[in-house]
C-alpha positions, 0 to 999 in steps of 0.5 A, spaced: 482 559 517 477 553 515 480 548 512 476 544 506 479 537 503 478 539 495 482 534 491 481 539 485 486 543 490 490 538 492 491 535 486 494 543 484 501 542 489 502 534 487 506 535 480 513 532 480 517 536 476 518 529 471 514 528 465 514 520 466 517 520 473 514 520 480 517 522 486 518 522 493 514 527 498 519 533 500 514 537 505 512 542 499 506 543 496 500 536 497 501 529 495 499 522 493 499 515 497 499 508 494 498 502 497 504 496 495 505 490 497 509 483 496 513 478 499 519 476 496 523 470 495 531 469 495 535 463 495 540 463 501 546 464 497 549 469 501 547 467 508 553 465 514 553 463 521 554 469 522 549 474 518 543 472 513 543 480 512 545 480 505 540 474 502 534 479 506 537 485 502 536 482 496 529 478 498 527 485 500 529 487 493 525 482 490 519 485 494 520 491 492 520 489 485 516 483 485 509 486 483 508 494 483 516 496 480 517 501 486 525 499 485 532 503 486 528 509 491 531 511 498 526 509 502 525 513 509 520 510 514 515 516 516 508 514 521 503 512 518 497 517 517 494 521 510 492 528 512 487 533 508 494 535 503 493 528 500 490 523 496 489 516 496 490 512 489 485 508 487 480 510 492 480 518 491 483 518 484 483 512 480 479 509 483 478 501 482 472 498 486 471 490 482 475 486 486 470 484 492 472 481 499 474 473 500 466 470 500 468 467 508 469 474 510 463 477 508 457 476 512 462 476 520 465 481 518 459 485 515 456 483 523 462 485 527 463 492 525 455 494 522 456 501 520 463 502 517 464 499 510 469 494 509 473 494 503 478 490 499 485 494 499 486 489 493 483 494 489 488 500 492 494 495 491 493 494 483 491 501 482 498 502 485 501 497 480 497 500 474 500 506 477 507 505 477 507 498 473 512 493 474 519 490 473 518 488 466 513 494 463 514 501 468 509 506 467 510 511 471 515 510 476 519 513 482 525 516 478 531 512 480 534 514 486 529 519 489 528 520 496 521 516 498 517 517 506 513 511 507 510 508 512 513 501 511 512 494 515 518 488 514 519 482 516 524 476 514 524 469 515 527 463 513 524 457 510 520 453 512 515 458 514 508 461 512 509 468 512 504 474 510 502 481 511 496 485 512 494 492 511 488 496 513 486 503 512 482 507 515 478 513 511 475 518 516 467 521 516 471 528 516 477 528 511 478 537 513 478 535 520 481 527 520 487 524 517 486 517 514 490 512 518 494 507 515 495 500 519 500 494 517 502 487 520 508 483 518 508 476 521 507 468 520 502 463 521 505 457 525 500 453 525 498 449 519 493 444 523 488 450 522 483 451 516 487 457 512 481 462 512 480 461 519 487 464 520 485 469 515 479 471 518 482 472 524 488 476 522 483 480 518 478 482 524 484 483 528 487 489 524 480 492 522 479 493 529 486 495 531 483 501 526 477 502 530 481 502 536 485 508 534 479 511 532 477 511 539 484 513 542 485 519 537 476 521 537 476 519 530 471 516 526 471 512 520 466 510 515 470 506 511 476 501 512 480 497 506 483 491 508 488 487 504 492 480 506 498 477 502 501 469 504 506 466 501 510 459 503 518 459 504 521 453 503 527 450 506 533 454 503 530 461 501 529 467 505 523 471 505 521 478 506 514 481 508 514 487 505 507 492 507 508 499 505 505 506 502 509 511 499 508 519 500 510 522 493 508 527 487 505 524 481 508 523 473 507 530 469 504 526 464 500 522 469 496 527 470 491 529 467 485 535 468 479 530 468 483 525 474 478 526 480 472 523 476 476 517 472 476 510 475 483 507 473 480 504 467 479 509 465 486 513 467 489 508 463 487 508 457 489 515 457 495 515 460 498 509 456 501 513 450 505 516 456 508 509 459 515 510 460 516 503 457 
């Protein structure tokens, strides 16, 4: 049997059974992808000679808090590939194209890998927080206590340290023969002695073209690859924690609507706002 990648279709098996509420991916029907990504900050308060493990807890909480709310979930950490059962949020649906790449990355970047558009996740990851919303103003988030599959990179530190986090996403030419791919790389920047857009140059081209290398390794070909980077600065004290992760889930009922596939997310959300959980 063929298989043709639909969106129309897809979206059919990818309800949640809540009005208001998103839940995890349990292996039935289709579902959905969302990028999120942040770096939480938490003041050692917890920390002794022998463990920092609960101040990195609760760095991590902050995280998952700190900017898309996808709070108060079991995350279970899955491989890292979107297969023609689901759709990406903000790129296949929702879509949000304003936020263009760094002006330093443009022209080496655009030379380097003629013949596959490069573009910027941030897009994906504010379409993932109008989604969701955030800590203070939930729109449809996870329901609370649902079990979530991601693909997820962390990473902790204590200050002083520059930490950050990179993703890139790799969408196939053929989305029925090919999965879309899912990259993440936690770290930290050592140096201070480099210009920062230098680093972030590097670190950009580095996982695009980790991309591209499993495309050969697998016989994929992408035609568009998004990439998006987050540092921050830890001081003395605090515990940081880089969180990269994409959820697996099914959408809000009230989220949906018959028009979805053709709306960018400007438009998503003046129809869907009236059904905000808060």
């Amino acid at each position: 049997m063929s298989i043709i990648f639909s969106k129309k279709k897809i979206l059919e098996s990818v309800i949640s059974p809540f009005d208001q509420y998103c839940v995890g991916y349990s292996g039935q029907g289709s579902y959905l992808t969302a990028l999120v990504m942040d770096i939480g900050i938490f003041e050692e308060t917890f920390s002794h000679s022998g463990s920092k493990k609960l101040d990195s807890i609760l760095a991590y909480d902050r995280a998952e808090v700190g900017s898309a709310y996808i709070g108060q979930i079991n995350m279970s950490v899955v491989s890292s590939f979107c297969g023609f059962q689901g759709l990406l949020w903000g790129h296949d649906i929702a879509k949000k194209e304003s936020i263009k790449l760094p002006p330093f990355l443009l022209e080496k970047i655009f030379n380097k890998f003629k013949g596959i558009k490069i573009k910027n996740a941030e897009n994906l990851r504010k379409a993932a927080q109008a989604l969701f919303g955030t800590n203070d103003e939930r729109h449809f988030p996870f329901l609370p206590g649902t079990h979530v599959p991601c693909a997820v990179k962390v990473y902790y530190k204590s200050g002083p340290a520059h930490l950050y986090g990179v993703v890139a996403i790799g969408i196939p030419k053929d989305r029925s023969k090919c999965a879309c791919l899912f990259m993440e790389d936690v770290g930290e920047i050592i140096t201070e002695q480099q210009n920062i857009d230098n680093i972030k140059e590097k670190i950009y081209a580095n996982i695009i073209q980790g991309v591209i290398e499993i495309g050969k390794n697998q016989r994929v070909e992408y035609s568009e690859i998004f990439v998006d980077f987050m540092s921050k600065k830890i001081k003395s004290g605090d515990r940081g924690c880089v969180l990269v992760t994409i959820p697996y889930f099914q959408l809000a009922k009230k989220a949906f609507n018959k028009n979805l596939t053709g709306q960018s997310v400007s438009e998503w959300l003046e129809k869907s706002k009236k059904h905000f959980l808060q």
